[in-house]
GUSEMI-796830 format. One record per atom (N, C-alpha, C, O): x, y, z. Coordinates in pm, whole numbers, padded with zeros to 5 digits, always signed. Atoms other than C-alpha are relative to their C-alpha. Example, Ala and Ser with C-alpha at 12.3 -4.5 7.8 and 13.67 -1.06 7.14 Angstrom:
residues 2
+00089-00119+00000;+01230-00450+00780;+00090+00120+00000;+00194+00118+00066;-00082-00119-00006;+01367-00106+00714;-00077+00109+00073;-00026+00220+00090;
This chain:
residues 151
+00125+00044+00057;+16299+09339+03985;-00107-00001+00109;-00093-00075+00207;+00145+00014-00088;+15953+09397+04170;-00052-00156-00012;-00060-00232-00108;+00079+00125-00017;+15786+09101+04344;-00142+00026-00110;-00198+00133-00133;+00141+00006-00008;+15470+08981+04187;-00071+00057+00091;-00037+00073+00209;+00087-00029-00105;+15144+09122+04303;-00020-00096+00057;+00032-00084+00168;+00006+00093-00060;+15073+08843+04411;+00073-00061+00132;+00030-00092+00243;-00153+00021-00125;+15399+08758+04622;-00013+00120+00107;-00003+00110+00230;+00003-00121-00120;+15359+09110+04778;-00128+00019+00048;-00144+00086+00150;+00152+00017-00076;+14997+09070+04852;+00034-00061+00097;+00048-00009+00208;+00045+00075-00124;+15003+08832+05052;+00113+00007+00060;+00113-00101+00120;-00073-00038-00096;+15348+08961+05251;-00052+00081+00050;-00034+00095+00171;+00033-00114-00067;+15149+09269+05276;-00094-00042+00101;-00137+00037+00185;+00139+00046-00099;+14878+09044+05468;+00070-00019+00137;+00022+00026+00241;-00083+00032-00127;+15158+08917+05725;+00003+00067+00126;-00035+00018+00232;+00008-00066-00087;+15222+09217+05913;-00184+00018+00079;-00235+00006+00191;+00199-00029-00066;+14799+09294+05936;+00003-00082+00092;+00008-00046+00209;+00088+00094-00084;+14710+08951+06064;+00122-00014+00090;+00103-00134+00110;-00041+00029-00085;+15004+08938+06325;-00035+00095+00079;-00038+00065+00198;+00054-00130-00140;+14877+09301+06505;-00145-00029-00031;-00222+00001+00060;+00155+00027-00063;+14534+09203+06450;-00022-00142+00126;-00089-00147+00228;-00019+00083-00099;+14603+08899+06621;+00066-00037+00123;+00061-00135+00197;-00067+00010-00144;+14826+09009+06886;-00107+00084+00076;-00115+00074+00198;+00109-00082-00035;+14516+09268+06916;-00089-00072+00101;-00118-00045+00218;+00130+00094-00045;+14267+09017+06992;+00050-00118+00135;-00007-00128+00244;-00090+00021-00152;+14517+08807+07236;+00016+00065+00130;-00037+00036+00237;-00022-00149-00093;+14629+09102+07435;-00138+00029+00061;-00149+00004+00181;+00133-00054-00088;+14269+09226+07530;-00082-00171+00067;-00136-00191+00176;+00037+00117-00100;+14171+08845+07583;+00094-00044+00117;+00046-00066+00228;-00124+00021-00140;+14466+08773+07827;-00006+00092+00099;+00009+00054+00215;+00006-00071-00073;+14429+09073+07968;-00184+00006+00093;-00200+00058+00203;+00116+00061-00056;+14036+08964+08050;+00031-00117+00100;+00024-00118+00223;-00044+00091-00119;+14146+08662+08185;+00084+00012+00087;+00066-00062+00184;-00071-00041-00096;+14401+08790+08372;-00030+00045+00143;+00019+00005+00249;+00077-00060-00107;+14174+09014+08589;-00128-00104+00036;-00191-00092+00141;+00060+00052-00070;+13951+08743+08581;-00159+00064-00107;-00201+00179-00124;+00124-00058+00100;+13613+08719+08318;-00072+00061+00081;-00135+00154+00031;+00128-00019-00073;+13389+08772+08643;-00008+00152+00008;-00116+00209+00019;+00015-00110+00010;+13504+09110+08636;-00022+00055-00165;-00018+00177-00170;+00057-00006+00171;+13414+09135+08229;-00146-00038+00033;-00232+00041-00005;+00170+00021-00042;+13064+08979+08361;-00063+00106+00005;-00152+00142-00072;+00043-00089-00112;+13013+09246+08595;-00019+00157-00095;-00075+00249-00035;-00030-00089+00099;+13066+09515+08271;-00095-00036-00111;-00152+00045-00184;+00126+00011+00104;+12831+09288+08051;-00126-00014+00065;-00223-00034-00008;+00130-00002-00085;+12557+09282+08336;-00067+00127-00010;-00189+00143-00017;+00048-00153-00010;+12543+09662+08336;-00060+00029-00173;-00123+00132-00195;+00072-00051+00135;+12429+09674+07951;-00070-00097-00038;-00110-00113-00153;+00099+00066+00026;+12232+09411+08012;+00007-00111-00088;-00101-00135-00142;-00025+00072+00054;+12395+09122+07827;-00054-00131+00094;-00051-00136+00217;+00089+00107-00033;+12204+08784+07862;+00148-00106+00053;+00266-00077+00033;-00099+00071-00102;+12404+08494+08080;+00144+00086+00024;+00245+00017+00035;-00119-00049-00020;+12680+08751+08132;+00160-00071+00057;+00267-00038+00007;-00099+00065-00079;+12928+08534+08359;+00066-00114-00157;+00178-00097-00204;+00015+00046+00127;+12886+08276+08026;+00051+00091-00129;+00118+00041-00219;-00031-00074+00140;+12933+08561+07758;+00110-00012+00025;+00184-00077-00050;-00147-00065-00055;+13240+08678+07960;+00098-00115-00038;+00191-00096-00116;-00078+00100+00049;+13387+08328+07938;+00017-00052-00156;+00120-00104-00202;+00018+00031+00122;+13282+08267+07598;+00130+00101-00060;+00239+00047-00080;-00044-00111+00066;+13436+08632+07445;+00154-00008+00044;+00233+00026-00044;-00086+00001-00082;+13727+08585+07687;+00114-00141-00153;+00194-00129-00245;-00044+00109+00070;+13826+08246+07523;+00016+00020-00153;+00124-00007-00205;-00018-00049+00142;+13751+08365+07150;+00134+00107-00029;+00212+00103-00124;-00078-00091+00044;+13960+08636+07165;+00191-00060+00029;+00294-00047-00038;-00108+00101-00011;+14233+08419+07317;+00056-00089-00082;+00163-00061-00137;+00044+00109+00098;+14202+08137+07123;-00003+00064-00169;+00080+00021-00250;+00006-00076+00147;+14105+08367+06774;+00118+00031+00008;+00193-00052-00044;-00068-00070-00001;+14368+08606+06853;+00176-00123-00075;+00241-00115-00180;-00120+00107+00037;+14673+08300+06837;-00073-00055-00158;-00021-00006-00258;-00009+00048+00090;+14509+08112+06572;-00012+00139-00172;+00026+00107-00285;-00046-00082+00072;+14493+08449+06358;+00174+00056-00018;+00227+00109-00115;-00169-00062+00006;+14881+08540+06440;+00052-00149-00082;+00130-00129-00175;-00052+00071+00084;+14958+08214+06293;-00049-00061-00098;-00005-00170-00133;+00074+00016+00123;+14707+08214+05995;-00058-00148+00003;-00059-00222-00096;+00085+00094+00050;+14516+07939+06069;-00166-00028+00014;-00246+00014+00098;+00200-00015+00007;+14137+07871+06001;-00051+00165-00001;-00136+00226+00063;+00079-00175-00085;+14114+08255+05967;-00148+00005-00070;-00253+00008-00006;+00202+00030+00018;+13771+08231+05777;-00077+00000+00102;-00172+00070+00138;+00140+00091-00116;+13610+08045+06039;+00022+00087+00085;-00076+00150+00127;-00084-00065-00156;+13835+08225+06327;-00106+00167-00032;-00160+00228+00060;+00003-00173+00009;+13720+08599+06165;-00131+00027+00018;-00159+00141+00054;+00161+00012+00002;+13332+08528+06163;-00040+00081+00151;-00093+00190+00171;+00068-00029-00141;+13272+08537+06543;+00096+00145+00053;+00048+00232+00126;-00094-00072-00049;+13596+08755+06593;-00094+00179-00051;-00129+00278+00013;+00077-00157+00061;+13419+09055+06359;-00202-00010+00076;-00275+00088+00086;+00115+00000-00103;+13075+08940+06565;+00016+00088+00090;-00043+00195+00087;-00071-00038-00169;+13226+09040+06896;+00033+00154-00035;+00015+00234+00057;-00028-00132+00041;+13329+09370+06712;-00124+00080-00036;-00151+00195-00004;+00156-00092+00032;+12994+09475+06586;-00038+00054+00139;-00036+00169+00184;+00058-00047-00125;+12850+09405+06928;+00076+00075+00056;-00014+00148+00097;-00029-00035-00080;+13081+09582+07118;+00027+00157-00063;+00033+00255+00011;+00018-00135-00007;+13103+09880+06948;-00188+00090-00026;-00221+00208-00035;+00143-00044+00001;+12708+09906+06919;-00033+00020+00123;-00065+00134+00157;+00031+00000-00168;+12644+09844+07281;+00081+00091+00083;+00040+00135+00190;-00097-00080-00121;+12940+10044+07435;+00084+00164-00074;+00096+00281-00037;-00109-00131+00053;+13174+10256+07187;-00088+00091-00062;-00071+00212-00052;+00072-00088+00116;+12938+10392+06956;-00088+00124+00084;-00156+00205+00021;+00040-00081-00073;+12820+10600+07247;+00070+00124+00034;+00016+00219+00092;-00103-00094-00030;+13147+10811+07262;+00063+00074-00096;+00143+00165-00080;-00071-00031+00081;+13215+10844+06927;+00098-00046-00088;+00163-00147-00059;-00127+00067+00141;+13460+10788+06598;+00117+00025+00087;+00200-00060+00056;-00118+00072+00028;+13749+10829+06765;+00033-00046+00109;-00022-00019+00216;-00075+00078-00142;+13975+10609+06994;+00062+00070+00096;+00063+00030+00213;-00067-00093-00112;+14153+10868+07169;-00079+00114+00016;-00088+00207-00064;+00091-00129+00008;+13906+11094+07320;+00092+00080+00138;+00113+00005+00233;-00067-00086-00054;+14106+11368+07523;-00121+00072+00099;-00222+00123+00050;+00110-00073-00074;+13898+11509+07822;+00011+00110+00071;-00056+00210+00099;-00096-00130-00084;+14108+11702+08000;+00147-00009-00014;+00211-00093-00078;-00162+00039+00045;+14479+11792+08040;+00025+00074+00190;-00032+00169+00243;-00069+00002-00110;+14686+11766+08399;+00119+00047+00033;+00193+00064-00063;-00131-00052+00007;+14972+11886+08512;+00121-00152+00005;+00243-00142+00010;-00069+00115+00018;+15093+11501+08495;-00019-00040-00180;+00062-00121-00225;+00026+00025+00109;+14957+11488+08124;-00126+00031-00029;-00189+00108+00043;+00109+00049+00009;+14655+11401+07950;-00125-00060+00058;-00098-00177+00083;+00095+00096-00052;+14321+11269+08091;-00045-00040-00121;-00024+00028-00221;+00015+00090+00124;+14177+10994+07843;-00166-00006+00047;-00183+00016+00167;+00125+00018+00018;+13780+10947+07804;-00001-00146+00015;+00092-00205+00070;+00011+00085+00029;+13624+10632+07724;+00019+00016-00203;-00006+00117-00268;-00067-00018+00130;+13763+10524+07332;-00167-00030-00091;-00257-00106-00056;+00097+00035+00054;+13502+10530+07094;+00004-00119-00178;+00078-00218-00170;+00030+00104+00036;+13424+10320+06789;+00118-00039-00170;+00130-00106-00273;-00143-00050+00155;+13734+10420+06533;+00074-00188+00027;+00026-00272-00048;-00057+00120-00066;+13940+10077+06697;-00090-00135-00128;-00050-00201-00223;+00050+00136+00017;+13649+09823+06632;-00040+00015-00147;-00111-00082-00174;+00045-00065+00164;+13577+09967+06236;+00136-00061-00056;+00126-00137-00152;-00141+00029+00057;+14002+09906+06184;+00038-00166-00003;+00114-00219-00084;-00035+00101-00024;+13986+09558+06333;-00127-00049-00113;-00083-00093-00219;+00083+00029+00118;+13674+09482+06112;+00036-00024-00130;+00058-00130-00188;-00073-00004+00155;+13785+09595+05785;+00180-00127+00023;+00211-00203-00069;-00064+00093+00041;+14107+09381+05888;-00026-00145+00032;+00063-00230+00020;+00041+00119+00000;+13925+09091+05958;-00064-00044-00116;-00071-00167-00128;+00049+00030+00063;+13750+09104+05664;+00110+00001-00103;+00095-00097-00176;-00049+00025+00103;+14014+09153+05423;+00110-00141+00025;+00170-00173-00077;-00058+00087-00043;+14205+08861+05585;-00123-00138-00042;-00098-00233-00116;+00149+00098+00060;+13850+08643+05529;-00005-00002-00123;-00028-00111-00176;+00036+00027+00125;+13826+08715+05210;+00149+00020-00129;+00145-00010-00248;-00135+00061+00097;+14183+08710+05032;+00098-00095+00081;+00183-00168+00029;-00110+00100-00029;+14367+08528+05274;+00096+00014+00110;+00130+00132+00119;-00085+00006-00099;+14596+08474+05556;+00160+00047-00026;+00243+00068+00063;-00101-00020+00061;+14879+08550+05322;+00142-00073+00015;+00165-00194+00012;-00183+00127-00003;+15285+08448+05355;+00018-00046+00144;-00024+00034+00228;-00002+00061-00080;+15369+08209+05631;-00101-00024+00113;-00100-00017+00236;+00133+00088-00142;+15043+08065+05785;-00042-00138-00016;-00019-00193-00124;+00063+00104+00029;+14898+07779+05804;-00080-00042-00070;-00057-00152-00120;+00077+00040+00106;+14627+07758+05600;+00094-00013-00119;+00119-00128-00154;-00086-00031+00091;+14869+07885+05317;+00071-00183-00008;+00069-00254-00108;-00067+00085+00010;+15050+07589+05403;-00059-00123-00014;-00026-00213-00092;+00107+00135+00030;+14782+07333+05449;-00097+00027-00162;-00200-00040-00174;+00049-00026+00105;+14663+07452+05102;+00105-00045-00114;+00088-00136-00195;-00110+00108+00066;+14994+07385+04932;+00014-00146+00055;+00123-00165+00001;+00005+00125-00060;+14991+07055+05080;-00114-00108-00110;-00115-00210-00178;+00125+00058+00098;+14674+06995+04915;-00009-00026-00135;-00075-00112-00194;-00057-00042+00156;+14813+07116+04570;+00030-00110-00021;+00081-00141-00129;
């Protein structure tokens, strides 16, 4: 017997919001890792206002978003600034290189050379931020759970 749509909706949401949210982790950890001042030093050059400040700000969201999206909670609120941070960054930086993420520039006798990625990435994380905003965090998150609770 087939699940409900319903039942399989929102399993089908599970997988999304755990790689969107290991997405958004991953590139924040990996900011803080190296250290925002060097993320500053990247939003200084396009001219982003308190840069050292953004860096910490964007740094922390994506950290911070990234976990509370892998375990479905507050994603509403969480997806707002998270799909912010996506506009800007592919207006200001990707959208200069192009639709897609893997731009091929040359080829080596070790492999591939890679370009800068253009704006295919921040369009995929969008659309899944938004369909996560607007139906739901789906099977095993928190909200889900703080909502039955409420029931």
């Amino acid at each position: 017997m087939a699940p409900s749509s319903n039942s399989a909706r929102s399993w089908a949401l599970l997988p999304l919001r755990v790689i969107v949210g290991v997405g958004f982790l991953v590139h924040g950890m990996a900011k803080w890792h190296r250290g925002p001042d060097k993320f500053a030093k990247l939003l200084q050059l396009i001219g982003t206002p308190s840069p050292l400040a953004t860096a910490w700000l964007v740094t922390g969201l994506e950290v911070l978003g990234g976990l509370a999206i892998i375990i479905g909670a507050f994603v509403l609120l969480v997806s707002i600034p998270l799909f912010i941070s996506m506009v800007v960054a592919m207006l200001t930086i990707h959208v200069h290189y192009g639709f897609s993420a893997v731009n091929t520039v040359g080829l080596t006798a070790t492999g591939p050379v890679f370009g800068p990625p253009g704006y295919e990435i921040n369009l995929l994380y969008m659309c899944a931020l938004a369909a996560l905003a607007l139906v739901g965090p789906g099977a095993l998150s928190v909200d889900q759970w703080l909502r039955s609770r409420d029931a």
